[in-house]
ROZADREN-405511 format. One record per residue (C-alpha): residue in three letters; y, z, x. Coordinates in steps of 0.2 Angstrom, whole numbers, plus 2048, in hexadecimal, padded with zeros to 3 digits. Layout:
["ALA", [Y, Z, X]]
...
//
This chain:
["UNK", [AE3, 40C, F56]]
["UNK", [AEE, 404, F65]]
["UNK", [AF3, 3F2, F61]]
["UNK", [AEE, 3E9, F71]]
["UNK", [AF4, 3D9, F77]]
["UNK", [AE3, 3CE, F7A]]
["UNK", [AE1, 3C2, F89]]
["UNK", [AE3, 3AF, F8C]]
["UNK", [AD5, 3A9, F85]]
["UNK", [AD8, 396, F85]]
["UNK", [AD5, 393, F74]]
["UNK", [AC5, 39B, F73]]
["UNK", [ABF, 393, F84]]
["UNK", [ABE, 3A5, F8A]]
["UNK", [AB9, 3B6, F82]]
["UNK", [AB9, 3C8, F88]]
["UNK", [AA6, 3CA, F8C]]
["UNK", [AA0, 3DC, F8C]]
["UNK", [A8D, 3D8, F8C]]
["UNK", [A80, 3CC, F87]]
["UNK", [A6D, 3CF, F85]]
["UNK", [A5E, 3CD, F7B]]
["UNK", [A57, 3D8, F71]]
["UNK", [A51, 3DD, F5F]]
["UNK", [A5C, 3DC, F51]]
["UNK", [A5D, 3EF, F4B]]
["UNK", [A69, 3ED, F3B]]
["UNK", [A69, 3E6, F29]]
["UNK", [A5F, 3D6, F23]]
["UNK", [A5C, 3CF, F34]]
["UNK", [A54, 3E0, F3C]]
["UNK", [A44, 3DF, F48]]
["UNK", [A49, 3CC, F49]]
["UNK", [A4B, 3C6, F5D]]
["UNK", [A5C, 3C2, F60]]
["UNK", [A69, 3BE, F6E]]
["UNK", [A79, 3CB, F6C]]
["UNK", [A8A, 3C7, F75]]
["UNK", [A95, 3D4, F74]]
["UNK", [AA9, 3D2, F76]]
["UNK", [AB5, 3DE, F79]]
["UNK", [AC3, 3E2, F6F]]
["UNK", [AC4, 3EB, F60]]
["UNK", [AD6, 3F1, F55]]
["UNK", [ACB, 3FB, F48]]
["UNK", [AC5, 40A, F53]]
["UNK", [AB6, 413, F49]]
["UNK", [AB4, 426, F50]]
["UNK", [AA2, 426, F4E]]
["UNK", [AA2, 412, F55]]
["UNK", [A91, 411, F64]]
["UNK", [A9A, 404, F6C]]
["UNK", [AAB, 40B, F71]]
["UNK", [AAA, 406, F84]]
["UNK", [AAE, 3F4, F7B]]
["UNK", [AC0, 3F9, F73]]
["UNK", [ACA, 3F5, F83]]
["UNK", [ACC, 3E1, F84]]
["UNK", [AD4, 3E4, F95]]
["UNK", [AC6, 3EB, F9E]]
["UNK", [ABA, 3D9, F9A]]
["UNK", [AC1, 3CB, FA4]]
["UNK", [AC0, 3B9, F98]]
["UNK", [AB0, 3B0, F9D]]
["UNK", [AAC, 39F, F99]]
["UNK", [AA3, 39C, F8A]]
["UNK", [A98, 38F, F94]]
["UNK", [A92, 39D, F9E]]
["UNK", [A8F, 3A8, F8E]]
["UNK", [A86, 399, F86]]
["UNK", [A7C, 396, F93]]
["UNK", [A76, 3A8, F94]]
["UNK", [A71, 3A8, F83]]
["UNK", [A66, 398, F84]]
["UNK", [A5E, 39C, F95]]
["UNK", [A54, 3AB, F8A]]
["UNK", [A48, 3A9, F7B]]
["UNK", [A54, 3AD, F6D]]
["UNK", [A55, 3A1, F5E]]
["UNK", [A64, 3AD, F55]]
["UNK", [A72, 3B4, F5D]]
["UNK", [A7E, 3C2, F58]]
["UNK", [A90, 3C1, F5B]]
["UNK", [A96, 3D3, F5B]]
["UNK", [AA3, 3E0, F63]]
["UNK", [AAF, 3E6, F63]]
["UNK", [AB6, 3D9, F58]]
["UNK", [AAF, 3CB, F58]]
["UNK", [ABD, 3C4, F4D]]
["UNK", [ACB, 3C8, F57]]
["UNK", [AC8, 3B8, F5F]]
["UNK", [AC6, 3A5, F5B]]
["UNK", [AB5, 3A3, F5B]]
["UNK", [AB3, 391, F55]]
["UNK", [AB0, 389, F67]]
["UNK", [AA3, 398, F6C]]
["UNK", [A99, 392, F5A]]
["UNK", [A99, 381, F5D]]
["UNK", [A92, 381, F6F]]
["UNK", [A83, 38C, F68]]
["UNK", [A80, 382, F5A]]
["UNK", [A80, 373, F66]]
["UNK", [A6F, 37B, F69]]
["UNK", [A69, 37D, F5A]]
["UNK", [A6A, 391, F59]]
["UNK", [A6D, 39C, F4B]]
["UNK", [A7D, 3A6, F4A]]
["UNK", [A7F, 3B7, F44]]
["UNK", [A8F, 3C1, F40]]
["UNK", [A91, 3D4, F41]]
["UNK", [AA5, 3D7, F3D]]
["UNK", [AB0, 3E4, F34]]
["UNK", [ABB, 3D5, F2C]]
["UNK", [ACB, 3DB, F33]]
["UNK", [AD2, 3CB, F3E]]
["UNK", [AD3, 3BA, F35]]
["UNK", [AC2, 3B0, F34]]
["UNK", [ABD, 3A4, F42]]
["UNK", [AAB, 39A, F47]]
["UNK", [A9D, 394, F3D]]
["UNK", [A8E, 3A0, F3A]]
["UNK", [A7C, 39F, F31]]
["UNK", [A7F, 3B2, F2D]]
["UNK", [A8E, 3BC, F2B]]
["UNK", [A8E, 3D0, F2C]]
["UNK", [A9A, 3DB, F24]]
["UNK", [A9D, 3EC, F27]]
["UNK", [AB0, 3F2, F20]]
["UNK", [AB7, 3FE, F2A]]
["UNK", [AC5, 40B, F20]]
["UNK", [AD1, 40A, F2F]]
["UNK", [AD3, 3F9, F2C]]
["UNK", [ACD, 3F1, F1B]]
["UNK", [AC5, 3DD, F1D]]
["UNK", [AD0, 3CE, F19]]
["UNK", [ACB, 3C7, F07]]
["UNK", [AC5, 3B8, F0D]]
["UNK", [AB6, 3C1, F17]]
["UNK", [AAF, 3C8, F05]]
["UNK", [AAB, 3B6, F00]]
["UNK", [AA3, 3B2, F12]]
["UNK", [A96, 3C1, F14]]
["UNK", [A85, 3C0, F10]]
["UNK", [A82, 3D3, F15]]
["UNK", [A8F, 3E1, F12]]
["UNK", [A8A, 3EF, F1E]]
["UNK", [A92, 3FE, F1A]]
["UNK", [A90, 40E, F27]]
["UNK", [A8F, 41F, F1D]]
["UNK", [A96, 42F, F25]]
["UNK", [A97, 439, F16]]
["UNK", [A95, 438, F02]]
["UNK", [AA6, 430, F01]]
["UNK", [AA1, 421, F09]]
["UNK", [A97, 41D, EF9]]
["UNK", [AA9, 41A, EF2]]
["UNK", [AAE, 40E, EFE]]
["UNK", [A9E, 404, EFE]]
["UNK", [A9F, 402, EEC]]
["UNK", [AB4, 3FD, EEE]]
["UNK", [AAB, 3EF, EFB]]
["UNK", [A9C, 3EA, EF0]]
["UNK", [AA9, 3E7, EE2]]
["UNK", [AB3, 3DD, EEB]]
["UNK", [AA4, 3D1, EF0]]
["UNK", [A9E, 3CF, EE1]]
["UNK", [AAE, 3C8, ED9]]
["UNK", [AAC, 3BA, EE6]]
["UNK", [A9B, 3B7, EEF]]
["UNK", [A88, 3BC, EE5]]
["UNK", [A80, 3B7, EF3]]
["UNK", [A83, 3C7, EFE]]
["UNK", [A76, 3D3, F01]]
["UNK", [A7A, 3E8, F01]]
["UNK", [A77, 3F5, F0E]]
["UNK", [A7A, 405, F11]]
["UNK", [A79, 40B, F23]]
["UNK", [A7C, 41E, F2A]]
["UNK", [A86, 423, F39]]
["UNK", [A7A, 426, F45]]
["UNK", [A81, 438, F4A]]
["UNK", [A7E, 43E, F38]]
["UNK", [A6E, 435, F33]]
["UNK", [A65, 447, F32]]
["UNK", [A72, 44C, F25]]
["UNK", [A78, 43C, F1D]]
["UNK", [A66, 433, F18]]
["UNK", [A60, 43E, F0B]]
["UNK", [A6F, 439, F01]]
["UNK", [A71, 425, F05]]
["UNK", [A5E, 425, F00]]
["UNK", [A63, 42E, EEE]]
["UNK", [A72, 422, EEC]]
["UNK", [A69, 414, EF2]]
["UNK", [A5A, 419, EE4]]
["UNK", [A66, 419, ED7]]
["UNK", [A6F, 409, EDC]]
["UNK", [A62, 3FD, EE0]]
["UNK", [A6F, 3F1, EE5]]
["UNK", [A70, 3FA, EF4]]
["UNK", [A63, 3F7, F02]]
["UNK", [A62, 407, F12]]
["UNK", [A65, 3FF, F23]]
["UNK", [A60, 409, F2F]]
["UNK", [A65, 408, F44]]
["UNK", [A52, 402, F49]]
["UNK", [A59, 3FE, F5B]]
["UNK", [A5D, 40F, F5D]]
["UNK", [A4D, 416, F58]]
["UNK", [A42, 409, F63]]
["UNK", [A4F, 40E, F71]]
["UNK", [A53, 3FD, F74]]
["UNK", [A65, 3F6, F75]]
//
């Protein structure tokens, strides 16, 4: 994909908002738990089958204040919050992290490892993408590798991920998730895998099915 020359963000005082709301958590260990979800645009990994494509283009999300983000979160009911994209690691994160923690909210990560790790989170979410492997260091921080299945080779590259985890971190929990667009065809086969290799846990895209965001 396009390498793509990021904004000003002030050290992290500002980040490419593309949306914020609350809803219910549709993925992995955390699904049908209420969260908060910011979404920031920019993202150098470019999936084909990605939901959130509108996201890619940094350019067309104006930096916002991470006061004003903050305070959006807070003003609703949420006790967690999901930083997500895009990629969310594309940007220094640290000062967004803070400020939440200063009211005492849980964080959750969703990222594909790709950009160097910034921020402080209760949870950290990931989900390798092909086009462009995770850093090692992310392997050692995730307590949920997420791996989206398209088609029976992507057993391969779960198990490639789930061995690199395992040489540093026996903490992290296992899923195996279908691209939505092929879920009729590819679930029969990630429930046999997943039925022969226990380790592995189905996530499904509850969100979608509840028609919610």
């Amino acid at each position: 994909m396009e390498k793509r020359v990021y904004p000003s963000l002030e050290g992290g005082r500002l980040l490419p908002l593309v949306e914020s709301f609350y809803t219910i958590q549709g993925e992995g260990f955390h699904s049908g738990k209420a969260a908060f979800f910011i979404r920031l645009g920019g993202c150098d990994v470019g999936c084909s089958w990605c939901d959130s494509k509108e996201s890619w283009n940094p350019d067309r999300f104006p930096p916002v204040e991470i006061e004003k983000i903050v305070a959006d979160a807070v003003a609703c009911e949420a006790k967690s919050i999901v930083i997500t994209g895009g990629e969310p690691m594309n940007y220094p994160l640290d000062k967004l992290c803070l400020m939440l923690k200063g009211y005492g909210l849980e964080i959750f990560l969703e990222t594909s490892g790709s950009s160097p790790f910034s921020g402080c989170f209760d949870w950290i979410c990931l989900s390798p993408k092909r086009k462009k492997p995770p850093l090692e260091e992310f392997y050692a921080k995730a307590d949920e590798l997420k791996v989206i299945v398209e088609e029976p080779s992507d057993f391969e590259w779960a198990e490639k991920n789930r061995e690199a985890v395992l040489k540093v971190n026996e903490k992290c929990l296992f899923y195996l998730q279908p691209e939505w667009s092929r879920m009729k065809q590819i679930s029969p086969a990630i429930v046999e895998y997943v039925k022969k290799h226990p380790e592995w846990n189905v996530s499904v895209q509850a969100h979608k099915f509840l028609r919610i965001p």
